[in-house]
LOROPA-841878 format. One record per residue: x, y, z of N, C-alpha, C, O in turn; residue number from 1. Coordinates in nm, 2 decimals, padded with zeros to 4 digits. Last residue first. Layout:
% residues N
neast	nnorth	nup	caeast	canorth	caup	ceast	cnorth	cup	oeast	onorth	oup	pos
X	Y	Z	X	Y	Z	X	Y	Z	X	Y	Z	NUM
...
This chain:
% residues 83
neast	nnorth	nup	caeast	canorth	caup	ceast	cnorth	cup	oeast	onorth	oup	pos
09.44	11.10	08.98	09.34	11.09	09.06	09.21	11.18	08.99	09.10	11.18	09.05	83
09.72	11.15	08.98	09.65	11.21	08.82	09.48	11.19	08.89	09.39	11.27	08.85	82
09.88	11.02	09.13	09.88	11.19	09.14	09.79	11.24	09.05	09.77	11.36	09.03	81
09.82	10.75	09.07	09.77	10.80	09.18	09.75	10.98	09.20	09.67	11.05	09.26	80
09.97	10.74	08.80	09.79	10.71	08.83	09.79	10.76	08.98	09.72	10.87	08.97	79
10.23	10.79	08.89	10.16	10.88	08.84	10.02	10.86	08.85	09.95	10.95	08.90	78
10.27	10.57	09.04	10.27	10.64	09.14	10.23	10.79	09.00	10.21	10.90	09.05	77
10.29	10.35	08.86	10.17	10.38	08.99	10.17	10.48	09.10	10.11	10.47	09.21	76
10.49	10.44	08.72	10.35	10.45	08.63	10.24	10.45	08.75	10.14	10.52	08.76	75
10.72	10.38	08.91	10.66	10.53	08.85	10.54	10.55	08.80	10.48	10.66	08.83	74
10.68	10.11	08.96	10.64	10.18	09.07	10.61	10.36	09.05	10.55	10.43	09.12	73
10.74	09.99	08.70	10.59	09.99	08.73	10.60	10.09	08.88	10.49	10.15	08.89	72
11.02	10.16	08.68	10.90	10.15	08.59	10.77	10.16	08.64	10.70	10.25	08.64	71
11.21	10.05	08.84	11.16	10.18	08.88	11.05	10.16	08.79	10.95	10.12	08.86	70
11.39	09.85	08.75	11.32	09.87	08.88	11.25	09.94	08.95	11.21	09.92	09.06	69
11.39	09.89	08.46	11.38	09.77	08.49	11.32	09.78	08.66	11.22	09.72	08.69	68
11.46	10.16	08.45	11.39	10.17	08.39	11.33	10.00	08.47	11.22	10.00	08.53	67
11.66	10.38	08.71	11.67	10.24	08.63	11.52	10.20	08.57	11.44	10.20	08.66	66
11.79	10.66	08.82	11.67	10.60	08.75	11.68	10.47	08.65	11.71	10.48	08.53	65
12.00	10.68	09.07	11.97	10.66	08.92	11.83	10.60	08.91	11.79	10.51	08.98	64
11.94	10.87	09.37	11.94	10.73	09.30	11.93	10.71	09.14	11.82	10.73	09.09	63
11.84	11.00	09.52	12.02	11.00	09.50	12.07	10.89	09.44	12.18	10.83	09.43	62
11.57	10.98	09.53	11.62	11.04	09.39	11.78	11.09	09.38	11.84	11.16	09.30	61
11.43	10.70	09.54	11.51	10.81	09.63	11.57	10.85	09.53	11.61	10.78	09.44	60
11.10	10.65	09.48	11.24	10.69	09.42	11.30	10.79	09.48	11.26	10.91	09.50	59
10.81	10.70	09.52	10.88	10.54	09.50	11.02	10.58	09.52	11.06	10.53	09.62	58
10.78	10.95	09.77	10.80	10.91	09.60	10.81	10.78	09.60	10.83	10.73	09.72	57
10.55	11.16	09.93	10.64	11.05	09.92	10.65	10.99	09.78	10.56	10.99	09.70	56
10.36	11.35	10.00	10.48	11.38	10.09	10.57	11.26	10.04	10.67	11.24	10.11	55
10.12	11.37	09.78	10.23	11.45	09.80	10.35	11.44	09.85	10.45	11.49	09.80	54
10.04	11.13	09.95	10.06	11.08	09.80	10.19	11.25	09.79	10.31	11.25	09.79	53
09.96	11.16	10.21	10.11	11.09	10.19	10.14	11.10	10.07	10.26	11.09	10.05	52
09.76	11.37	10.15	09.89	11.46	10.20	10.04	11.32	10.20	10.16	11.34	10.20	51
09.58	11.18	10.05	09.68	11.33	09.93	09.81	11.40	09.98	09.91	11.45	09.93	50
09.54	11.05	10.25	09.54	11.00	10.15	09.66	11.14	10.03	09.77	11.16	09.98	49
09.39	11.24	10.37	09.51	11.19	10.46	09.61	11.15	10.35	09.72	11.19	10.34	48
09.16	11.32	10.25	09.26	11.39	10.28	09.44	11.35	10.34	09.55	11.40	10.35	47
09.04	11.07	10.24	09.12	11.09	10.16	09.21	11.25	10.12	09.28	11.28	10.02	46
09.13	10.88	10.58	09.04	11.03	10.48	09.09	11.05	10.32	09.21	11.03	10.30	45
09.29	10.75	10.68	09.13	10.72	10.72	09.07	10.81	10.63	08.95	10.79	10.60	44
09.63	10.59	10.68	09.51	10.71	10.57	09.37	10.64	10.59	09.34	10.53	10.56	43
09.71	10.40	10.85	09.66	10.54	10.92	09.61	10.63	10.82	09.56	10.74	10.86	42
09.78	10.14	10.69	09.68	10.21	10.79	09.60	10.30	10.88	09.49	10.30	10.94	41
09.98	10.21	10.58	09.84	10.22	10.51	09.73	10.25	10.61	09.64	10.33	10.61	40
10.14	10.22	10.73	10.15	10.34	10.72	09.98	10.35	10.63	09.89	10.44	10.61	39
10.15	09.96	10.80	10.14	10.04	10.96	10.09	10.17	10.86	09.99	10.22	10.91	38
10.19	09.83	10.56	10.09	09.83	10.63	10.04	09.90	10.72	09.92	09.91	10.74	37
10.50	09.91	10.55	10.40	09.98	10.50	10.24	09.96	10.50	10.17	10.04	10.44	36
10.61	09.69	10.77	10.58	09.87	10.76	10.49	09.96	10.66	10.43	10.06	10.70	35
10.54	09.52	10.66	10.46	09.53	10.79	10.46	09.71	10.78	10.38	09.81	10.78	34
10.47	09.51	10.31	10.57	09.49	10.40	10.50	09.51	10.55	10.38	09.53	10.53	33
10.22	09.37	10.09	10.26	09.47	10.17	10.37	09.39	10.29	10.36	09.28	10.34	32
10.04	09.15	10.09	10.08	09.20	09.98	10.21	09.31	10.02	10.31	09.29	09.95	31
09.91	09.09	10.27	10.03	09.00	10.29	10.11	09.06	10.14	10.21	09.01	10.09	30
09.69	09.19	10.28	09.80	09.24	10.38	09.93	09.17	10.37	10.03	09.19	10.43	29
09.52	09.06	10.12	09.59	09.18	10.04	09.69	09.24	10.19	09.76	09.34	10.17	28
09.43	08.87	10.29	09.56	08.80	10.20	09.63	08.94	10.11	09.74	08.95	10.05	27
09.31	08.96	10.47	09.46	08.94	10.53	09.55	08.85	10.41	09.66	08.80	10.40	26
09.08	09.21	10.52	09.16	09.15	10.41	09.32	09.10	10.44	09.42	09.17	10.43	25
09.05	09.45	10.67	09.02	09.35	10.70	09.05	09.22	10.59	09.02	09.12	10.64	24
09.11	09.70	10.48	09.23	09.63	10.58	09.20	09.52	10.65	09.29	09.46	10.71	23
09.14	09.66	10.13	08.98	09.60	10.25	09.12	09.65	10.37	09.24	09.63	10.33	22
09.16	09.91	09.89	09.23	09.83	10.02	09.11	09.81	10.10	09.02	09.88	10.13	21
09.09	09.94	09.58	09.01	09.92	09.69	09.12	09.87	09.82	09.14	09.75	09.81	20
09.20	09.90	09.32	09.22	09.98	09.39	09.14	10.06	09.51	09.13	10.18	09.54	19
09.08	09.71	09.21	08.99	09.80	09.18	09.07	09.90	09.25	09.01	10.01	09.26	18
09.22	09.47	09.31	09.25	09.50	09.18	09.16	09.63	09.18	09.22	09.68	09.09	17
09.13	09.49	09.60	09.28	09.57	09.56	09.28	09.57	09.40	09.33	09.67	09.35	16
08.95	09.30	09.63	08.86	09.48	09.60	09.05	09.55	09.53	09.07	09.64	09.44	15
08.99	09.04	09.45	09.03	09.10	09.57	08.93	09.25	09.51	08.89	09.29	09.40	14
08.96	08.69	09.37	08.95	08.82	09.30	08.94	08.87	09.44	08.90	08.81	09.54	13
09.21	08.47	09.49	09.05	08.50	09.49	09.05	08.62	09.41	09.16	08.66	09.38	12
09.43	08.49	09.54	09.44	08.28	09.56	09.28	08.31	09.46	09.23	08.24	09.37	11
09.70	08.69	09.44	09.60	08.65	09.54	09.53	08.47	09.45	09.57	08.40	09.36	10
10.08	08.72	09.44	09.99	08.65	09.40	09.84	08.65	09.48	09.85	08.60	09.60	9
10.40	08.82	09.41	10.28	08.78	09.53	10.13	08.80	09.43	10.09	08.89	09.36	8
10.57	08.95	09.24	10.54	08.79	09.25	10.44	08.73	09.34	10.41	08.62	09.34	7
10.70	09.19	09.49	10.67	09.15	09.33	10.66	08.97	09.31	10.74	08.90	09.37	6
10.61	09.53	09.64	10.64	09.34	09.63	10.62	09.26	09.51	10.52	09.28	09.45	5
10.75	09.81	09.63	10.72	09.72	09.56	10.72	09.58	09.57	10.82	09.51	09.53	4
10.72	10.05	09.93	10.76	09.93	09.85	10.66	09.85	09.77	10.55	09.82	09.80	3
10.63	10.24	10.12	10.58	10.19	10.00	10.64	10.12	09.90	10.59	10.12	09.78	2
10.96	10.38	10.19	10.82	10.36	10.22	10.75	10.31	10.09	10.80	10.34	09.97	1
């Protein structure tokens, strides 16, 4: 869940650099896999919000930690728990 897309590009300045998701926004949807769109979708609260940030990591952790693939999705997934 929550995958990293990398090299995707917007065309305009977006609310997502501010860490804003518009969902009416179809070029920051294209930033995102379908599935994790489905899942963005459903945080309405920012209670909803804490209970995925608690229930999910970047990193299956039967997994070595590779600095080159894992980096920027650790660093953004600490800014998020540090809120």
């Amino acid at each position: 869940m929550y995958s990293i897309i990398r090299e995707k590009t917007l065309s305009t300045e977006s609310l997502i650099q501010s860490w804003t998701i518009d969902l009416s926004d179809l070029e920051t949807k294209r930033l995102f896999s379908d599935e994790d769109w489905c899942e963005i979708k459903k945080v309405q609260t920012t209670a909803d919000l804490r209970k995925v940030i608690e229930s999910t990591s970047y990193w299956d952790k039967n997994e070595p930690f590779d600095q080159e693939s894992h980096f920027d999705a650790e660093w953004a997934e600490l800014v998020l728990r540090n809120l």
